[in-house]
C-alpha positions in Angstrom: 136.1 -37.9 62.3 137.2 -34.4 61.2 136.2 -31.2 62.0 137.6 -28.9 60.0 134.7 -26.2 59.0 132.6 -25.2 61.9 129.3 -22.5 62.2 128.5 -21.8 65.7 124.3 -20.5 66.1 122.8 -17.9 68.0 118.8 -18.9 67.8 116.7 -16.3 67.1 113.1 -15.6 68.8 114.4 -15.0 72.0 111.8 -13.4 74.3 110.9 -12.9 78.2 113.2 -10.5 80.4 115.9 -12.3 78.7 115.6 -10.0 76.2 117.3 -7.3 77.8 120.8 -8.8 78.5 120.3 -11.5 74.9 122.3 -9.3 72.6 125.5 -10.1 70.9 126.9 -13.3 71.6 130.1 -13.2 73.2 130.1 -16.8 74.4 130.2 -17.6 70.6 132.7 -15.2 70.2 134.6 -16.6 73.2 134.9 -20.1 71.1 135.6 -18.9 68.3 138.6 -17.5 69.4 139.8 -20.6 70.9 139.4 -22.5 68.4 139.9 -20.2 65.3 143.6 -21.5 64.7 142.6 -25.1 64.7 140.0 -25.5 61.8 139.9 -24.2 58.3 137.0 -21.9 59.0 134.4 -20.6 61.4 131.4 -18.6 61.1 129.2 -17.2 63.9 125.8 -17.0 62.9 123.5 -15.0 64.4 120.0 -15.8 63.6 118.2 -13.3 65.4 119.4 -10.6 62.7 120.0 -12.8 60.0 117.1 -12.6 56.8 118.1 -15.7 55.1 117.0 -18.9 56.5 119.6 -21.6 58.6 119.9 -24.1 55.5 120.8 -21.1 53.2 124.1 -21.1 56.0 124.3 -24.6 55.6 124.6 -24.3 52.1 127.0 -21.5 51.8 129.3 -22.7 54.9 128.9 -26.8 54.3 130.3 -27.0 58.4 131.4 -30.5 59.3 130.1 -29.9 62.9 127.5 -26.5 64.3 127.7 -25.5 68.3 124.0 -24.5 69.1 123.9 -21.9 72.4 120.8 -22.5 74.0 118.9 -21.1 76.7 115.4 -22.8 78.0 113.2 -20.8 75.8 115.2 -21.4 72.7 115.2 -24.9 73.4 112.1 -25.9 71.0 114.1 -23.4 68.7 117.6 -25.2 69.1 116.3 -28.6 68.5 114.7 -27.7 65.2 118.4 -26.4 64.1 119.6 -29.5 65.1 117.0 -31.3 62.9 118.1 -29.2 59.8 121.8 -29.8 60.4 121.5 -33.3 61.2 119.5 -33.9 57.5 122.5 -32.3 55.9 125.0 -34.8 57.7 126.5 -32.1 60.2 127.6 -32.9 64.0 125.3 -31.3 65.8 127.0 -29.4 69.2 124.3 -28.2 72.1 125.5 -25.5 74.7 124.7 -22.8 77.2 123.0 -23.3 80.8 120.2 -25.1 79.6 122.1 -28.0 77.6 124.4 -27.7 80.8 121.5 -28.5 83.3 119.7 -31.2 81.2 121.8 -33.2 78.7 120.4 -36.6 79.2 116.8 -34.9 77.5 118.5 -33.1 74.8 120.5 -36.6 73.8 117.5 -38.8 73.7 116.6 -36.3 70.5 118.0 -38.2 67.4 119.5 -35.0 66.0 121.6 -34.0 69.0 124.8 -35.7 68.9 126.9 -34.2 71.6 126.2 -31.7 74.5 128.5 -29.6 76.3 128.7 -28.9 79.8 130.3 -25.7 81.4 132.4 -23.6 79.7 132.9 -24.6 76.1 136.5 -22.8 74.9 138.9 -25.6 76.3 136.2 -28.2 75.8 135.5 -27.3 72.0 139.2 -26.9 71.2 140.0 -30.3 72.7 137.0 -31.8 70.5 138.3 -30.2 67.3 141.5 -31.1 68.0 140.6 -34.5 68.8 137.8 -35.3 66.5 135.9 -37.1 68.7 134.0 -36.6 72.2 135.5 -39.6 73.7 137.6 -38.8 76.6 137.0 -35.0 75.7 136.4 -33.8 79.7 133.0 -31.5 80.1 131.5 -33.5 77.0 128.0 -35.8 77.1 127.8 -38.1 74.1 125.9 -40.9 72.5 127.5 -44.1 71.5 125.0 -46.0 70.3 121.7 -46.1 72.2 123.9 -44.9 75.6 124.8 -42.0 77.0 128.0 -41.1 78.3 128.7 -38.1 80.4 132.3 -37.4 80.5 133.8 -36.5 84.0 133.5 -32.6 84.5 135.9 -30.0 83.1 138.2 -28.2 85.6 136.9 -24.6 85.8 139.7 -22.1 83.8 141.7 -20.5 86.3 143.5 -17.8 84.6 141.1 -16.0 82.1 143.5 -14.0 81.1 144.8 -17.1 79.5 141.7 -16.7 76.6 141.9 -15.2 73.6 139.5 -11.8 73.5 136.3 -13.0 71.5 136.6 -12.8 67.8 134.6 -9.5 67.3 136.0 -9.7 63.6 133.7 -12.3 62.6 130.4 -10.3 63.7 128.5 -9.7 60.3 125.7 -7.6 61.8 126.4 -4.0 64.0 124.6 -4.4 66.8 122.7 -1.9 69.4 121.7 -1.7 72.9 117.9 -2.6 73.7 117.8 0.6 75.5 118.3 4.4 74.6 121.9 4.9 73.9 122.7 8.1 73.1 124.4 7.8 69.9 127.2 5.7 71.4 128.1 2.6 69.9 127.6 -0.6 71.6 129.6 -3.6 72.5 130.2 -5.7 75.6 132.3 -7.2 77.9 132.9 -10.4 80.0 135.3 -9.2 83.4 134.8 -12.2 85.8 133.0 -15.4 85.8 130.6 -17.0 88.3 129.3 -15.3 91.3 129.2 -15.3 95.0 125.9 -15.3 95.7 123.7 -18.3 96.8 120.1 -17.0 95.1 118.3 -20.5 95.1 116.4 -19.5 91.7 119.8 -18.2 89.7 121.4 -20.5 87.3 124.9 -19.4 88.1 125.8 -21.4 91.0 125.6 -24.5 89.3 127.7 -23.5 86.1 130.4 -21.8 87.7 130.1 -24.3 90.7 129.9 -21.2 93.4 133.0 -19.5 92.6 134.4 -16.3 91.1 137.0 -15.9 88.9 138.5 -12.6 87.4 140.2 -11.0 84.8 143.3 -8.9 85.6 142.4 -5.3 85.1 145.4 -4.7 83.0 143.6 -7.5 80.3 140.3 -5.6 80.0 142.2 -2.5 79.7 144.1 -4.3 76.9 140.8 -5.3 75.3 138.8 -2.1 76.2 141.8 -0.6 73.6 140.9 -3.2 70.9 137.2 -2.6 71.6 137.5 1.3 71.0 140.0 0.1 67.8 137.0 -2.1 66.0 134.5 0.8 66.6 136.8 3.1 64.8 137.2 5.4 68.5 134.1 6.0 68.6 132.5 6.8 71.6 131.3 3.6 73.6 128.9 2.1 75.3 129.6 -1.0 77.0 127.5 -4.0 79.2 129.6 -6.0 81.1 128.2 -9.3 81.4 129.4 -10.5 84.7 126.7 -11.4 86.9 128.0 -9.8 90.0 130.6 -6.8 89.1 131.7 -6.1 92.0 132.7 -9.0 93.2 135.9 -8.1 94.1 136.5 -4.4 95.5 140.5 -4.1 94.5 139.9 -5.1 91.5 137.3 -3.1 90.4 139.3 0.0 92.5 142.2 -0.9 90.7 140.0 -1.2 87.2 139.0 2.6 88.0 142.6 4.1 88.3 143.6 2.6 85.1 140.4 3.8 83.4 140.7 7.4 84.8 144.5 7.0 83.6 143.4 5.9 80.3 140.5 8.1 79.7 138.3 6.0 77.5 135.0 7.6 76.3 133.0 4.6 77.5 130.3 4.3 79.4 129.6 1.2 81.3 126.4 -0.5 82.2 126.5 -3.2 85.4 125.1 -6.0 87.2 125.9 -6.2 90.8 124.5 -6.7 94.2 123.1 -4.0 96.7 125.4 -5.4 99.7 128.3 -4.5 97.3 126.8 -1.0 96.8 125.5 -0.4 100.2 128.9 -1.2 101.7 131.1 0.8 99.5 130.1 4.2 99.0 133.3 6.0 98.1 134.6 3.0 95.9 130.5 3.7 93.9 131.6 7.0 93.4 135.2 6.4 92.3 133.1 3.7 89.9 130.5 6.7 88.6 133.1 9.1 88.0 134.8 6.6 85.3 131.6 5.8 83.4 130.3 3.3 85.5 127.0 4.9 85.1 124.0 2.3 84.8 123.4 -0.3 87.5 121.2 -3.4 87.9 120.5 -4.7 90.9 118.9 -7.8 92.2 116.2 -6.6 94.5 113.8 -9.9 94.3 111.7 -8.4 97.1 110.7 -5.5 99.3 109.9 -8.7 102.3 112.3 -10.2 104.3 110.5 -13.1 104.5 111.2 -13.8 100.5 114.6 -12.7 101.1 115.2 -15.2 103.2 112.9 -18.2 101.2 115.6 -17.5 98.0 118.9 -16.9 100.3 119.2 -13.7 98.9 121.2 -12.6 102.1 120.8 -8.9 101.6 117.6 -6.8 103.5 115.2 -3.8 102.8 117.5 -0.9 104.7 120.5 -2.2 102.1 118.2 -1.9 99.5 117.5 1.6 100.2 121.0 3.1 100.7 122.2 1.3 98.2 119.6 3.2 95.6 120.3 6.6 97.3 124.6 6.1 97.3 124.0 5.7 93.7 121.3 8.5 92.9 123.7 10.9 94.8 126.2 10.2 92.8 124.0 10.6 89.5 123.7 6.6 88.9 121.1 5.3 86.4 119.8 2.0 88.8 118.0 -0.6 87.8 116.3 -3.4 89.9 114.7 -6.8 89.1 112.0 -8.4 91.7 110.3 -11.6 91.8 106.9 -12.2 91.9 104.7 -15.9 92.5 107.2 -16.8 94.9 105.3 -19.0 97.7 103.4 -17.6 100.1 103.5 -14.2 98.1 99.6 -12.7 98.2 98.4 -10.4 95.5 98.3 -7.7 97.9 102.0 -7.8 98.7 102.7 -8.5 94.6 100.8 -5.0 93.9 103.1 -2.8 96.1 106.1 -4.1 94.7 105.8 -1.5 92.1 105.1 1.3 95.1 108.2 0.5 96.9 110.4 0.6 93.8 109.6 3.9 92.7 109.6 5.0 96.9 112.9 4.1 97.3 114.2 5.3 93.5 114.1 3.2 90.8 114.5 4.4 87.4 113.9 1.4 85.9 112.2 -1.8 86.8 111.3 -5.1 85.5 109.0 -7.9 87.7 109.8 -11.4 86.5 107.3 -13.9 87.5 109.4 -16.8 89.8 110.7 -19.4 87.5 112.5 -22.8 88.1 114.9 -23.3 85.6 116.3 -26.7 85.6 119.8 -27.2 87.8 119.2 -24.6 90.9 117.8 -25.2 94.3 114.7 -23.8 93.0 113.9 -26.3 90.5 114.9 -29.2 92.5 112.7 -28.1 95.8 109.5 -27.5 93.4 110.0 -30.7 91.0 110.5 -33.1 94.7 107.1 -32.3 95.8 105.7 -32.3 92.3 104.4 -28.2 91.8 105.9 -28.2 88.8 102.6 -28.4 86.2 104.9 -26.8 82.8 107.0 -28.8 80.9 107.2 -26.7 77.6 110.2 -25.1 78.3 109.6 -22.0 76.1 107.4 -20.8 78.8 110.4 -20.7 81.1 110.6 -16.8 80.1 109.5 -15.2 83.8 106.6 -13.9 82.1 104.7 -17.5 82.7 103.4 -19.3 85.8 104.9 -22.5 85.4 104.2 -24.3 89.0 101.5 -24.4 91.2 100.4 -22.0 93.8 98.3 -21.8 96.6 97.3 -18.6 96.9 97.2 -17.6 93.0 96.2 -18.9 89.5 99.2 -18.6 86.5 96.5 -16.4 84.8 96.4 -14.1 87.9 99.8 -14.1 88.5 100.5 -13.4 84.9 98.2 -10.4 85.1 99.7 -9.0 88.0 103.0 -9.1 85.9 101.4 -6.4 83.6 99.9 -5.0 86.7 103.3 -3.9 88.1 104.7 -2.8 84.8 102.1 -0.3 84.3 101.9 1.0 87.6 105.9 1.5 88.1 105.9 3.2 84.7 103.7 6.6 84.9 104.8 10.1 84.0 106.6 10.6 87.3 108.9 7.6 87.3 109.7 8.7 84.0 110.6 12.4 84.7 112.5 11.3 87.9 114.7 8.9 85.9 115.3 12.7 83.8 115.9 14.1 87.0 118.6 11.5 88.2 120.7 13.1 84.8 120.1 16.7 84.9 121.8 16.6 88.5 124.7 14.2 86.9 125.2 16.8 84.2 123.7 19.7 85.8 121.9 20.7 82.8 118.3 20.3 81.3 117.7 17.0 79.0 116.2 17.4 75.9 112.6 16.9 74.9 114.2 14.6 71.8 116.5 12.4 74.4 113.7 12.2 76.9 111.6 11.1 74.1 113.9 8.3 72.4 114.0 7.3 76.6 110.4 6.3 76.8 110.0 5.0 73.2 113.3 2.8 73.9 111.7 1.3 77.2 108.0 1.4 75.6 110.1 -1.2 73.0 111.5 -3.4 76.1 108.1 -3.9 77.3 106.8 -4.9 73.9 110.0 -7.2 73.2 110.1 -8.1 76.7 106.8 -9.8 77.3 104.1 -8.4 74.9 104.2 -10.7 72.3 103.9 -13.5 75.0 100.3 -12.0 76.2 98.5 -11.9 72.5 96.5 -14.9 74.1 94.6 -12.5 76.4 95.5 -8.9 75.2 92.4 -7.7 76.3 92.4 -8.9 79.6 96.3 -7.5 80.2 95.1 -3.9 79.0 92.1 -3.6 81.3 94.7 -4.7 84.0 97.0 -1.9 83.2 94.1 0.7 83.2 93.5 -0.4 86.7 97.5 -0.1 87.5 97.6 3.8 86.1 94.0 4.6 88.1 95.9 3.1 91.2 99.2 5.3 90.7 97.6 8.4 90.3 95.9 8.1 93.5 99.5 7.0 95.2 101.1 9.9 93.2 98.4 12.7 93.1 100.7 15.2 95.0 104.0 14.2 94.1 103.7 15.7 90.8 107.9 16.5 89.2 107.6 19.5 87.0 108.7 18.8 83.8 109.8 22.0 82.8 112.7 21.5 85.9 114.4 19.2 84.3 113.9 19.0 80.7 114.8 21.4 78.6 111.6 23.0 77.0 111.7 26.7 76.6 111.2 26.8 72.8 108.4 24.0 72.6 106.7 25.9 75.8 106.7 29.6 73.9 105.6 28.0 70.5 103.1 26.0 72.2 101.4 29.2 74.1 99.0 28.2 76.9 97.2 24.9 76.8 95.3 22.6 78.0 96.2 19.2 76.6 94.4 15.8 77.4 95.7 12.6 76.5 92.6 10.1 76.3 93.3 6.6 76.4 90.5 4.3 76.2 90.3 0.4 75.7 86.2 -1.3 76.0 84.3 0.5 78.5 87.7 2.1 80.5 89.0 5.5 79.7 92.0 7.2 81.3 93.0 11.1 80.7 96.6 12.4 81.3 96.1 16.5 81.8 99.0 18.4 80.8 98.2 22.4 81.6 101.1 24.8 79.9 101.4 28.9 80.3 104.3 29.4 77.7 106.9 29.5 80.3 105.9 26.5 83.0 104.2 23.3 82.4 101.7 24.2 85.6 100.7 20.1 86.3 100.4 16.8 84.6 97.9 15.2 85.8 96.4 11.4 86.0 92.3 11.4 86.1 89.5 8.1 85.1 87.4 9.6 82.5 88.2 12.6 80.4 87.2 16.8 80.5 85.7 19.0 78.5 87.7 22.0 79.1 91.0 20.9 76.9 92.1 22.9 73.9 93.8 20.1 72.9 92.3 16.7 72.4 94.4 13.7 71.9 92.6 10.1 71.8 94.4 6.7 71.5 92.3 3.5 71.3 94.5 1.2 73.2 92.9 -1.8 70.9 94.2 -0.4 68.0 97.2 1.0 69.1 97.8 -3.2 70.1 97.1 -3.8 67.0 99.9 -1.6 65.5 102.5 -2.8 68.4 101.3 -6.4 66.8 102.1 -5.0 63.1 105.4 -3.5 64.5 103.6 -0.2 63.1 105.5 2.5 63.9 103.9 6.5 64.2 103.4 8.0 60.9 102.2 10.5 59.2 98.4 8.6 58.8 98.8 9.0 62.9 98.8 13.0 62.6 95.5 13.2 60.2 93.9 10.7 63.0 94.5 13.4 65.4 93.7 16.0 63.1 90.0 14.4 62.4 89.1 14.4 66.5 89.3 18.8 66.4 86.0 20.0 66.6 86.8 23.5 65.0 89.3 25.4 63.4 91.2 26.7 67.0 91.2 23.2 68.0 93.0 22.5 64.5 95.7 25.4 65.1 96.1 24.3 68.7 97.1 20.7 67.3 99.1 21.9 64.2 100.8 24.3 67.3 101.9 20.9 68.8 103.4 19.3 66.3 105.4 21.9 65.3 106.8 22.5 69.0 107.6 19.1 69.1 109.0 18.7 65.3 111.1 22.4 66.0 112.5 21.7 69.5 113.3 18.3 68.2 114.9 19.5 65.4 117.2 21.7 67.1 118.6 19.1 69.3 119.5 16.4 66.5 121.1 19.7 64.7 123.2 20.0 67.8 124.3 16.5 68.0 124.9 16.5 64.7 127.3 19.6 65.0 128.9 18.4 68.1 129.9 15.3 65.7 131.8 17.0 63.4 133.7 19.1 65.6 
């Protein structure tokens, strides 16, 4: 057998908090490097962006063997590749964590023919090389009706050893799920594997409970080439190792030779709040060369849970590590768990409260999930919980094991619950805050904007689209999360006009009284916005609407679903539906003010940008 021609596939459909981190896909990238001087040809193809079908890729690359990347929710997705490429008489190659965890069920499917385990570059050189799996180490294979699993693959030692991924053969630009200022986007793999013991992560089991790491001199070297293929642009970068700070003279040593360098990148994180909490001066050292956005594994406010997952942090850690990195003008991030055993919805609802208590500009509240090879898993599945075996629910926006205290409907609502009520106008204009002290300067209505918009588009990515089965029910669940903030928040009330920038919109705008009615069946929700032309005086949250607002703004939620459904975007058919609610002419000038406060003020800052650009 010869391989000689050989497309690797990135699935497309990817949903659940996955979302956030599923963006371009280095591990791809990773083996086509490795392999790129071996074959004729390869082709990364990433079907998330692509608008032709798979068999049109088929046709045009006619591969003598496809590698399929997999994770549980694509796994429905992967096998129908596999289907496709097996009718055209192509090797079909499964791998990721998911093929990794369970490659006895993917082989019993006629059109997977060979699944790799682990790390793939060495593996999927050897089995180019050798045209065949047999003897290939890290390789499970059919012969016949039986599978054979060969023995493991020696972790790779020296990663400096690989070849930087093969950016070269990307055919779509890609760009951060979240606001990026203009930058472009890329990212970067520093270290594999991860300390940590977190009975619910999938990394123990695929780096076998080890770290590895790159020399700081080779991501420099690829940082260089990085900066090269986006024409020195200015960068934003993710870095993709699970726990970034796994070793502290490394990443001190990382910081000298960026502040040597003097890279315009800024870098977004994943690490743990020990690390943080321990290391305040090496955080700054990190926040003074770009290492500006964090995101931290929180799981839980309780020690008890802490303890159930072997998270081995606690609560006080939690809290200095969000205020070492707020001081030093950090962006942070957390992730909690929710539906863990023995969690009531009581202690699920002030999840959200705690986060925002102790900082939090951002948060996301996965529902607990067993994915197949951790602790987790293997605990639930013994004594038989586990009810789900559609494995595209495994998106930690589904209950899929029993509980005794909650239903998978509830629990699934209380997801939504703890969006909405983490997410109000505060949390928002602290997360504002948190940069105009970095910067010391006002943000910019237009930035601040593109902020909630880009985080309004996580949400909907993020989990939406898994709730159309019960919309309704998940949008009366959020009215009752904003109703419960405001009473939490009432006096805590951040003045906009402190930290964004707003003078203009403000004088064009005059005084005001603007109200924001959202409404969805019988539930209505006002936001109450009072302006003098210098100050926005409060912004309030109430349950029912006033009559004493010059400016009247309604928003059926229902309809407003409807066009997140559509992927409607706000248009100009938008304004006139505004424009029909005024009652009288003032209340017509009063909205027309608006829009052009926002459409001016807006305008001036993309002008800026723009002229900051060119010189």
């Amino acid at each position: 057998m010869t391989f000689r021609k050989i497309s690797l596939i990135k699935p497309g459909g990817k949903k659940g908090l996955g979302f956030l981190t599923d963006g371009i896909p280095i591990g791809l990238e990773y083996i086509a490097a490795s392999i790129e001087k071996d074959v004729e040809a390869v082709h990364i193809i990433d079907l998330e962006l692509e608008k032709h079908p798979f068999q049109y890729f088929l046709d045009i690359t006619d591969p003598d063997l496809i590698g399929i990347t997999m994770s549980a929710t694509e796994h429905k997705e992967g096998l129908r590749l596999a289907e496709i490429a097996m009718k055209h008489g192509v090797t079909t190659v499964l791998g990721g964590y998911h093929p990794t965890a369970i490659p006895d069920e993917l082989l019993s499917h006629p059109q997977v023919d060979i699944v790799v385990r682990g790390e793939g570059e060495h593996t999927m050189r050897e089995l180019v090389r050798m045209g065949s799996p047999e003897g290939v180490f890290g390789l499970s294979y059919k012969d016949g009706e039986r599978i054979i699993h060969n023995p493991d693959r020696p972790l790779i030692e020296d990663l400096d050893s690989l070849p930087f991924p093969a950016r070269h053969l990307r055919r779509h630009k890609y760009r951060d799920h979240m606001n990026n200022k203009n930058r472009e986007y890329d990212i970067v793999s520093m270290s594999r594997g991860c300390w940590g013991r977190c009975s619910f992560c999938c990394e123990p089991y695929m780096s076998r409970r080890r770290m590895r790491f790159r020399s700081p001199e080779n991501i420099i070297d690829e940082l260089a080439e990085i900066v090269d293929f986006h024409d020195g642009r200015p960068m934003k970068i993710f870095v993709t190792d699970p726990n970034f700070m796994g070793d502290f003279k490394i990443v001190d040593r990382f910081c000298d030779l960026l502040e040597k360098e003097k890279l315009d990148i800024v870098f977004s994180v994943m690490t743990t709040v020990d690390s943080i909490a321990g290391n305040p001066e090496l955080v700054k050292k990190m926040c003074d060369n770009g290492i500006l956005t964090y995101e931290l594994g929180f799981e839980s406010p309780n020690p008890r849970d802490l303890m159930e997952v072997n998270k081995g942090s606690n609560p006080d850690n939690q809290r200095k590590a969000v205020k070492i990195l707020r001081d030093n003008g950090a962006n942070v991030s957390g992730t909690f768990v929710i539906g863990l055993p023995g969690q009531t919805e009581e202690e699920i609802k002030q999840f959200p409260v705690y986060a925002k208590k102790i900082g939090l500009a951002n948060a996301a509240f996965g529902i607990a999930t067993p994915f197949p090879g951790t602790d987790f898993y293997d605990s639930l599945d013994k004594d038989g919980l586990i009810f789900e075996d559609d494995w595209t629910k495994y998106d930690e926006m589904h209950s899929v094991f029993k509980l005794n205290l909650l239903s998978p409907m509830r629990l699934e609502e209380l997801e939504s619950y703890c969006m909405a009520r983490f997410w109000t106008v505060n949390t928002l204009l602290d997360g504002a805050r948190v940069v105009h002290n970095r910067i010391s300067k006002k943000i910019s209505i237009k930035y601040f904007i593109e902020d909630v918009f880009a985080k309004l588009y996580f949400i909907k990515n993020a989990g939406f689209d898994l709730r159309e089965h019960a919309t309704l029910e998940h949008v009366n669940i959020i009215m009752d999360a904003i109703v419960d903030a405001e009473k939490e928040e009432k006096n805590k009330s951040i003045h906009a006009h402190e930290v964004l920038e707003m003078s203009n919109f403000l004088k064009i705008l005059g005084s005001q009284t603007i109200q924001i009615v959202l409404n969805s069946d019988s539930k209505i929700i006002s936001y109450h916005i009072k302006t003098n032309g210098n100050n926005v005086d409060r912004i309030e949250t109430i349950s029912g609407s006033k009559n004493d607002a010059s400016i009247n703004v309604h928003i059926d939620l229902d309809r407003a679903i409807e066009s997140f459904k559509d992927n409607s975007h706000f248009n100009v058919m938008n304004l006139f539906f505004i424009l029909k609610q005024a009652r009288d002419v003032n209340d017509i000038w009063n909205l027309l003010r608006l829009s052009a406060a926002f459409t001016i003020d807006i305008g001036d800052s993309y002008l800026k940008e723009k002229l900051l650009e060119i010189t």
